[in-house]
N, C-alpha and C positions, 0 to 999 in steps of 0.2 A: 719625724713629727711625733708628736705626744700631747698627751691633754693633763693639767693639774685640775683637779677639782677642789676647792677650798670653799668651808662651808665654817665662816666668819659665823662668829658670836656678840661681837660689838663693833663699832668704829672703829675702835684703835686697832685692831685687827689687822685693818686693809694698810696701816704701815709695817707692819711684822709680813705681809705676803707684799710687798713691794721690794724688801729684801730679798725672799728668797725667787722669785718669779727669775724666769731667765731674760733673757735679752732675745730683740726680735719676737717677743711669745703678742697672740692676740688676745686679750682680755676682753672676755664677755660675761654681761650681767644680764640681772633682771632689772625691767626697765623701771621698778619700782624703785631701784634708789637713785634714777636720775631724780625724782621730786624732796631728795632729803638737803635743801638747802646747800650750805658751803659742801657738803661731799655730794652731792651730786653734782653741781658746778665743777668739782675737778676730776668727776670722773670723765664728764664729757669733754673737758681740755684733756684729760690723757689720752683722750680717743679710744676708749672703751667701745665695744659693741654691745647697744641694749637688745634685749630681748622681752615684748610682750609673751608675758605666758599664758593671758589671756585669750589671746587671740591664736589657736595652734598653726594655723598655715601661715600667717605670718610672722612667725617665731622659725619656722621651719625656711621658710624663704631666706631668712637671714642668714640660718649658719648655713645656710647650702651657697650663700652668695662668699660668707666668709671664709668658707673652707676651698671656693674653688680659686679668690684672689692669695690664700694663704700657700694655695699649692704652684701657683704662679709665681709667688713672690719669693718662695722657700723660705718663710716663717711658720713659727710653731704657733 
């Protein structure tokens, strides 16, 4: 397992790390770009996992919920 950290500058962006991202990898956001119109619609059909970072214990719930079905499922 490993983690990419990509810290995008515009939309066009997240097509340039759709190339390089592996296969099997879990992708998580901040839940602030589910409400950006057409990309946030396809983030949530990729099945992204959002993260409020507002709220820390439930940001924290999340990836400890993500990391344990990732170590389950033998995805990165």
């Amino acid at each position: 397992p490993f983690v990419i950290v990509c810290n995008h500058q515009a939309s066009l962006d997240l097509m340039g790390m759709v190339e390089v991202i592996p296969e099997r990898c879990v992708p998580i956001a901040k839940r602030e770009l589910l409400y950006l119109g057409t990309v946030g619609w396809a983030c949530w059909l990729s099945g992204i996992i959002f993260i409020d970072r507002h709220r820390r214990d439930a940001a924290i719930e999340v990836i400890s919920h993500a990391a344990s079905t990732m170590r389950r499922e033998n995805v990165r």
